[in-house]
N, CA and C atoms as an extended XYZ file, in Angstrom:
369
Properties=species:S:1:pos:R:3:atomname:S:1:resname:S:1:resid:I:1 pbc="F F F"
N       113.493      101.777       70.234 N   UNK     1
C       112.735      103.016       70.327 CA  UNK     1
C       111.337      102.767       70.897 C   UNK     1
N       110.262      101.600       70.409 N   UNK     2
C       109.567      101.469       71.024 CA  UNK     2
C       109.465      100.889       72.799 C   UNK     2
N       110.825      100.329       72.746 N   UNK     3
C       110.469       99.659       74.618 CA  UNK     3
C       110.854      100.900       75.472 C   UNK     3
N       111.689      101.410       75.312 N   UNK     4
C       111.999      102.748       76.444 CA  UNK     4
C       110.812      102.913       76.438 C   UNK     4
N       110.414      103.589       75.845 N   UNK     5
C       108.720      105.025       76.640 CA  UNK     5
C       107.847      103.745       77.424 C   UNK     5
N       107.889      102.448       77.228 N   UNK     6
C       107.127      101.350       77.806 CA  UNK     6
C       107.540      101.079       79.158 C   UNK     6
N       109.092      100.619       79.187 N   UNK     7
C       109.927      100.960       80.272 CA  UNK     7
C       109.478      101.847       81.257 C   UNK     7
N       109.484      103.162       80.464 N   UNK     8
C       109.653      103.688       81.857 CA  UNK     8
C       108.255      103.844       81.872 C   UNK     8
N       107.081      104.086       81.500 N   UNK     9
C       106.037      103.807       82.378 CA  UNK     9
C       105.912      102.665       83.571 C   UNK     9
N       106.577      101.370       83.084 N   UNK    10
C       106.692      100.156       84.192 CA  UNK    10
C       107.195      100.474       85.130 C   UNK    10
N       108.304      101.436       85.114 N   UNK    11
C       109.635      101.865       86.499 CA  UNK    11
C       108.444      103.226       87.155 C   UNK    11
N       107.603      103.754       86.507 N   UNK    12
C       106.962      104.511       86.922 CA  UNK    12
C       105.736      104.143       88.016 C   UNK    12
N       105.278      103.741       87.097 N   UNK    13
C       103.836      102.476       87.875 CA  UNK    13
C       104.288      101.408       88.990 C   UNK    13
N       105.713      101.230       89.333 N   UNK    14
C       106.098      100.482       90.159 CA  UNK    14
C       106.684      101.534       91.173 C   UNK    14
N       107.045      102.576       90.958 N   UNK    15
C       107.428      103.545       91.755 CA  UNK    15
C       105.607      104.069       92.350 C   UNK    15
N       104.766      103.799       92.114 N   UNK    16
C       103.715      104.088       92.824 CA  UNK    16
C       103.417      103.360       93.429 C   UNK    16
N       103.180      101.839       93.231 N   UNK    17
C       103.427      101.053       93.998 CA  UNK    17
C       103.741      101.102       95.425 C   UNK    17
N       105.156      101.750       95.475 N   UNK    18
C       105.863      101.676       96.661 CA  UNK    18
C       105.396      103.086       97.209 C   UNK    18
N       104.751      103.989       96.748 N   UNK    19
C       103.979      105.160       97.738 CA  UNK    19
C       103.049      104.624       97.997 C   UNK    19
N       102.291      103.317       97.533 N   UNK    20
C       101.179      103.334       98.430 CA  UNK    20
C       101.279      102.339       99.577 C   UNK    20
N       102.657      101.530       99.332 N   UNK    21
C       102.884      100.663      100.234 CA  UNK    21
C       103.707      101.645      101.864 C   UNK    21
N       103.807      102.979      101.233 N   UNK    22
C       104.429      103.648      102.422 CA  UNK    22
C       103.254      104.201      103.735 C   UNK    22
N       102.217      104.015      102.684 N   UNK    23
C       100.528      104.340      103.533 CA  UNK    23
C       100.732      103.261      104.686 C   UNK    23
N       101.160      101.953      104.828 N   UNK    24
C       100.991      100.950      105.435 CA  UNK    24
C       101.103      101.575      106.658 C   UNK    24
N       101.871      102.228      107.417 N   UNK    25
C       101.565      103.060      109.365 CA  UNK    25
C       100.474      103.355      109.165 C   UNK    25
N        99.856      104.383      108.413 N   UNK    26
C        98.776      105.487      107.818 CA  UNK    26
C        97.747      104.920      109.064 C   UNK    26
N        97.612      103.817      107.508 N   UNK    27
C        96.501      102.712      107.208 CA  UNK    27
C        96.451      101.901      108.685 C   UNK    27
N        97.247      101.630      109.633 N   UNK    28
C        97.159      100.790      110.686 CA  UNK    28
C        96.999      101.764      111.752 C   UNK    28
N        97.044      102.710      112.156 N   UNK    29
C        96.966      104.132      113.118 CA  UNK    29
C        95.107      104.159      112.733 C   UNK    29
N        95.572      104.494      111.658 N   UNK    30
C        93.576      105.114      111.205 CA  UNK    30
C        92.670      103.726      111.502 C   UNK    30
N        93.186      102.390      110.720 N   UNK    31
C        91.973      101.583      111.573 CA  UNK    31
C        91.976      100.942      113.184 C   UNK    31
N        93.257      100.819      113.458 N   UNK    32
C        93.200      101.058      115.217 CA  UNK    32
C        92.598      101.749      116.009 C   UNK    32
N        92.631      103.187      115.197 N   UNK    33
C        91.966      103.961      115.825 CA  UNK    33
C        90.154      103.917      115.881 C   UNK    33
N        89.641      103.306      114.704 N   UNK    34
C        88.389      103.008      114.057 CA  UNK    34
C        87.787      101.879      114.759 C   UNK    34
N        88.963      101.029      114.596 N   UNK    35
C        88.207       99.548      115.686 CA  UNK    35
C        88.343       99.954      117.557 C   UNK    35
N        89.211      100.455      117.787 N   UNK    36
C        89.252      100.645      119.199 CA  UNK    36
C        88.142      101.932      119.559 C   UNK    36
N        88.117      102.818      119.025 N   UNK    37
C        87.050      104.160      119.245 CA  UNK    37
C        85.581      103.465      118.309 C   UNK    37
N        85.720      102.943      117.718 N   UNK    38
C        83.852      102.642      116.521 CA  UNK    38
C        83.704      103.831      116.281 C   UNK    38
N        84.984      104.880      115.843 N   UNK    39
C        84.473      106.379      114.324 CA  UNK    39
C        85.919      106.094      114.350 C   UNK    39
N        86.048      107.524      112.850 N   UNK    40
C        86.831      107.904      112.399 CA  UNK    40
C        88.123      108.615      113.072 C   UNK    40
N        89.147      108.681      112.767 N   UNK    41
C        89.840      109.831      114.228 CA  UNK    41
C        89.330      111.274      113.521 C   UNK    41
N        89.551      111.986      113.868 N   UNK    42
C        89.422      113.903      113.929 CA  UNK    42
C        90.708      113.934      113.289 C   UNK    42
N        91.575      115.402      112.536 N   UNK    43
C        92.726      115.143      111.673 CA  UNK    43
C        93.547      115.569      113.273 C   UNK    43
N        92.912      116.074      114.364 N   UNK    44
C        94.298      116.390      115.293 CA  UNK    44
C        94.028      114.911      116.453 C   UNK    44
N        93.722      113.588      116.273 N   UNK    45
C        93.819      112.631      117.013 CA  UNK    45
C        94.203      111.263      116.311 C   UNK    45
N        94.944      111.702      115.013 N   UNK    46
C        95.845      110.484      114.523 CA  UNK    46
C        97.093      111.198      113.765 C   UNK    46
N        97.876      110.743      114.787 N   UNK    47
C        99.607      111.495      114.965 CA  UNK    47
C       100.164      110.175      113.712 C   UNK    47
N       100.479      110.467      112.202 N   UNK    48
C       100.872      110.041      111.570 CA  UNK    48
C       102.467      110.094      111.543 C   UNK    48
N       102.859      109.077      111.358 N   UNK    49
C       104.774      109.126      111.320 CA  UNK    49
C       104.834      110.216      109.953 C   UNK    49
N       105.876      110.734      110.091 N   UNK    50
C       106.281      111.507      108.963 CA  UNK    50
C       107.017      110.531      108.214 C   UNK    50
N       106.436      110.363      106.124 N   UNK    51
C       107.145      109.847      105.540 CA  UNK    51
C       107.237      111.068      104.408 C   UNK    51
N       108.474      110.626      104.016 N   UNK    52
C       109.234      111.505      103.013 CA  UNK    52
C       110.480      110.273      102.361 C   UNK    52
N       110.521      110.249      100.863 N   UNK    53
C       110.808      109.966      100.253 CA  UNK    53
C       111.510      110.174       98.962 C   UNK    53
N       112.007      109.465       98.178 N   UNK    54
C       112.315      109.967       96.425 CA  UNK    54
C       111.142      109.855       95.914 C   UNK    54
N       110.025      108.902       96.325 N   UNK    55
C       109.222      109.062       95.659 CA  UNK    55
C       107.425      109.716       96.359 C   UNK    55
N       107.864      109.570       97.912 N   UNK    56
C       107.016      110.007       98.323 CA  UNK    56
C       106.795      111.527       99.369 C   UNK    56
N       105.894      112.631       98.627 N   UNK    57
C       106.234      113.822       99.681 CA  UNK    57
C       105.578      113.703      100.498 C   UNK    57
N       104.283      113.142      100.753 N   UNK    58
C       103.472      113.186      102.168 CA  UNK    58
C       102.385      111.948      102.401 C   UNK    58
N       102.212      111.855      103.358 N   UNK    59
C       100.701      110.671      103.398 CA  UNK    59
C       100.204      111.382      104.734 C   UNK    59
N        99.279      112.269      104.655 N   UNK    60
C        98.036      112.719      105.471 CA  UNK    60
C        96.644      112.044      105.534 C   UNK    60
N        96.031      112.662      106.610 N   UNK    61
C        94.866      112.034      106.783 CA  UNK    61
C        94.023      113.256      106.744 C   UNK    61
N        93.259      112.905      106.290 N   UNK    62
C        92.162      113.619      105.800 CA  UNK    62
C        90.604      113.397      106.245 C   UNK    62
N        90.503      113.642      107.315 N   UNK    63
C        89.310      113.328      108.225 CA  UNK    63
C        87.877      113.492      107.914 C   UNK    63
N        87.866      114.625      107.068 N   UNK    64
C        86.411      115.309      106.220 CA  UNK    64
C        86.007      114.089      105.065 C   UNK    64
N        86.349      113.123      104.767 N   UNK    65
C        86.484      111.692      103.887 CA  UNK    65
C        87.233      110.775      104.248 C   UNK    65
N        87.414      110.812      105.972 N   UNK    66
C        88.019      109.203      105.868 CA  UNK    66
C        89.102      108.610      105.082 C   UNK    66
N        90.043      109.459      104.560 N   UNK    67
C        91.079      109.133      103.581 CA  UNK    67
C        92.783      109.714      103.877 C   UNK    67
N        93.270      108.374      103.798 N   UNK    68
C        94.830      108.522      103.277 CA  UNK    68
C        95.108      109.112      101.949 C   UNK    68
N        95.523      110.651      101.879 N   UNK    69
C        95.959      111.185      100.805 CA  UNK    69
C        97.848      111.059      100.694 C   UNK    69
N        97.794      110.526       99.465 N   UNK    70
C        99.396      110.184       99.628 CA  UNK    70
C        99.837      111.290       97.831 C   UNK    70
N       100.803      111.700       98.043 N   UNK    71
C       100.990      112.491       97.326 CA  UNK    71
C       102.356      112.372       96.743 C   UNK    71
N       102.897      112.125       95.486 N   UNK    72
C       104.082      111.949       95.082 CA  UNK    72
C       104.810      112.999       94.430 C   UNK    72
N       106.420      112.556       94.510 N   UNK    73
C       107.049      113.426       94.140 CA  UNK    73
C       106.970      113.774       92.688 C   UNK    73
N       107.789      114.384       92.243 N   UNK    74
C       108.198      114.544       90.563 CA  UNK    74
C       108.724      113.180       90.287 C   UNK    74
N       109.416      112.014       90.822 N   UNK    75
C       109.528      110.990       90.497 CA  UNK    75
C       107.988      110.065       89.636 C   UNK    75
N       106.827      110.310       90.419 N   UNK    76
C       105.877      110.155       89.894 CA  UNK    76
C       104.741      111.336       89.260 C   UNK    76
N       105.317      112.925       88.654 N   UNK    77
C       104.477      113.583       88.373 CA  UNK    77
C       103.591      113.691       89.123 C   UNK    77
N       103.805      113.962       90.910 N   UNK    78
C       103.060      114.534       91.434 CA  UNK    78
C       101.831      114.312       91.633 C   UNK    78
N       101.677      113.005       91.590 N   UNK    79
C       100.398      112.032       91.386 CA  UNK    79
C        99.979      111.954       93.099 C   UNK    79
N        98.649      112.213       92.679 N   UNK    80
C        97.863      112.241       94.273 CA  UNK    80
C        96.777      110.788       94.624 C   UNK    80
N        97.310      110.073       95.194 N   UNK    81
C        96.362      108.581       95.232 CA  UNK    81
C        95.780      108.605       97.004 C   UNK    81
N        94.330      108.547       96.714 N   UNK    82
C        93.642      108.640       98.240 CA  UNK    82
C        92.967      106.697       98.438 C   UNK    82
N        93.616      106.474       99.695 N   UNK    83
C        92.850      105.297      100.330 CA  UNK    83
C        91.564      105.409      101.149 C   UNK    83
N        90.785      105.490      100.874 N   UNK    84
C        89.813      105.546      101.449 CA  UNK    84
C        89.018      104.317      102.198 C   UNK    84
N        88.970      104.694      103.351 N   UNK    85
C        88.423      104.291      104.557 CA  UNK    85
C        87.127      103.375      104.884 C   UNK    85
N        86.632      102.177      105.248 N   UNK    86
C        85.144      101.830      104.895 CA  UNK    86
C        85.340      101.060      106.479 C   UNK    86
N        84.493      100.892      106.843 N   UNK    87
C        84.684      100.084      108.331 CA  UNK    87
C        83.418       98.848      108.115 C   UNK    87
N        83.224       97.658      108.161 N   UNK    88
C        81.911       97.287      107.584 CA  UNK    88
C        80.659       96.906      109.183 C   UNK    88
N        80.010       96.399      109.336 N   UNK    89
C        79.129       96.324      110.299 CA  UNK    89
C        79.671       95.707      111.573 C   UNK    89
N        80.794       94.619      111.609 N   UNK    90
C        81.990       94.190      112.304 CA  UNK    90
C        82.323       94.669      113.196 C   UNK    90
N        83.034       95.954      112.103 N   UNK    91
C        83.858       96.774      112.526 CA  UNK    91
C        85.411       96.611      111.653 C   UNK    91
N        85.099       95.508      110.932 N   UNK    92
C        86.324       95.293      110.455 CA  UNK    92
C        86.742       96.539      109.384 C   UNK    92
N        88.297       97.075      108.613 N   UNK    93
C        88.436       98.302      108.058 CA  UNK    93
C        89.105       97.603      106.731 C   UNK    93
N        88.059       98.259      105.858 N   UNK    94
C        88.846       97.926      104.760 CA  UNK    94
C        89.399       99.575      103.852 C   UNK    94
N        90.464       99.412      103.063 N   UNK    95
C        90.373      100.679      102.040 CA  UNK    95
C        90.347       99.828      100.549 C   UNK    95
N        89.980      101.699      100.364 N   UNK    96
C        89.840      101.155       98.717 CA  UNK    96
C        90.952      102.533       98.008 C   UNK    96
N        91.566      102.153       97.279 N   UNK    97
C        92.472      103.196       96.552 CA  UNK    97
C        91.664      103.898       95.475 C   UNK    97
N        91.412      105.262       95.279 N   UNK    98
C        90.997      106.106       94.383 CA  UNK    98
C        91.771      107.040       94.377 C   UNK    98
N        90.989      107.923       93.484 N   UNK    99
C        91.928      109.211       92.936 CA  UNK    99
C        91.066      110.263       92.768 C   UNK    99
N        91.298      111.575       92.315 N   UNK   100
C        89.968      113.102       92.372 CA  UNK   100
C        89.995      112.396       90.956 C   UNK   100
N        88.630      112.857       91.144 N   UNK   101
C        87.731      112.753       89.586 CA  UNK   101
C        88.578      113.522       88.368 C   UNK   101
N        89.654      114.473       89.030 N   UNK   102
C        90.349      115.701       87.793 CA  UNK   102
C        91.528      115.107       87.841 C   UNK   102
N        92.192      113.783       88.029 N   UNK   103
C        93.551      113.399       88.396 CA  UNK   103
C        94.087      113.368       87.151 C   UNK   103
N        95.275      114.192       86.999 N   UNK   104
C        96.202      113.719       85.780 CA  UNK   104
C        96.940      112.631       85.932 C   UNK   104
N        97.176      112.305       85.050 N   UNK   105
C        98.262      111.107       84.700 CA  UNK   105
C        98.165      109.815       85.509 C   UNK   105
N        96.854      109.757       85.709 N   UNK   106
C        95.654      108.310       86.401 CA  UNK   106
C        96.716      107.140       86.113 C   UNK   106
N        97.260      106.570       84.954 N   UNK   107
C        97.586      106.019       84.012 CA  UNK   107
C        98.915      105.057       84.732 C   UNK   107
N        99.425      106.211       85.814 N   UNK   108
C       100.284      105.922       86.339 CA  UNK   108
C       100.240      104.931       87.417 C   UNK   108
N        98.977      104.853       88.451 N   UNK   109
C        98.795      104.222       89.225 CA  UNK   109
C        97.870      102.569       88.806 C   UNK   109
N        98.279      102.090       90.072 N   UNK   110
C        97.186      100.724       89.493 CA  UNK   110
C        95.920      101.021       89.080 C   UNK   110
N        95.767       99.576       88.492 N   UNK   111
C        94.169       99.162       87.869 CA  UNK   111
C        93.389       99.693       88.626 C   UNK   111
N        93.823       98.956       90.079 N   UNK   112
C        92.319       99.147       90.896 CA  UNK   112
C        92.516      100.751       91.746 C   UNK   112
N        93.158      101.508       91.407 N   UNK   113
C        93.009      102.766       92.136 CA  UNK   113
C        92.932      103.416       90.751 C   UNK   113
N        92.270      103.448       89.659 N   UNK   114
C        91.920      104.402       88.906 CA  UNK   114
C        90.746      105.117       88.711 C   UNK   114
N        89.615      104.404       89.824 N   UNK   115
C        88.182      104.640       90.111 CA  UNK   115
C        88.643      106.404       90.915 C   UNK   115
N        87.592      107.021       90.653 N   UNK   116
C        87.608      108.443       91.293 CA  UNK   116
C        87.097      107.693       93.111 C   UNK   116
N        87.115      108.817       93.713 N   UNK   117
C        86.879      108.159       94.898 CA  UNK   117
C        85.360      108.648       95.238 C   UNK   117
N        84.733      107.273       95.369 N   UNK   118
C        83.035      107.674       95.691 CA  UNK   118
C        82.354      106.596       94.464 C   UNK   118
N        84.038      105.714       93.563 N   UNK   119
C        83.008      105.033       92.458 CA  UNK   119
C        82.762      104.966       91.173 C   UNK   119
N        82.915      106.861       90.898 N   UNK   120
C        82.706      106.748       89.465 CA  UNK   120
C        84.221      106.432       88.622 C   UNK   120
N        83.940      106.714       86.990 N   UNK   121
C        85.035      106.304       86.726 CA  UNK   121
C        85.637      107.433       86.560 C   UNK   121
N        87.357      108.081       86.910 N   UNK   122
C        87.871      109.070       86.279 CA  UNK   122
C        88.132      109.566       85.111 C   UNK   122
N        87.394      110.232       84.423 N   UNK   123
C        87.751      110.691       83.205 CA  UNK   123
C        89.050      110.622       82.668 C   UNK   123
């Protein structure tokens, strides 16, 4: 009785996992585009592959913040995890995984994407 509900948080948290590993085109389009142009793209000058999944309904770009919004199915309660974008003096692109400051069920995703995005911590 106690390992099920443990379980499936693990099958859960690993099912996010693999939505954020579906960002991986996203993530290589947006900093191609960043290192070859030196800005951000505009949301109508980075043509994202369409992914759709069991566990994943969308990964958009979100140009007004520099961010991969990836959005899950009911497999993961609909959990919304944003990569956000940093380019450093280089030029080189790094992200960082966050979430909205109002995210339910945080709990679900990794350690390091439980920061709200901008830093603070999510409530």
């Amino acid at each position: 009785a106690i390992a099920i509900p443990s379980y499936m948080d693990y099958t859960q948290r690993a099912k996010v996992s693999e939505m954020i590993l579906a960002a991986a085109p996203a993530k290589m389009a947006a900093a191609e585009y960043r290192v070859s142009s030196g800005e951000w793209p505009t949301a109508d000058a980075l043509a994202l592959p369409a992914v759709e999944t069991d566990i994943v309904a969308s990964v958009a770009w979100d140009a007004d913040n520099n961010q991969i919004v990836l959005t899950g199915t009911d497999e993961v309660d609909g959990l919304v995890v944003n990569l956000q974008g940093d380019a450093d003096t280089t030029g080189a692109v790094r992200w960082d995984c966050c979430m909205a400051a109002e995210a339910e069920n945080k709990q679900l995703a990794p350690a390091n994407c439980r920061d709200a995005c901008g830093g603070d911590e999510v409530d």
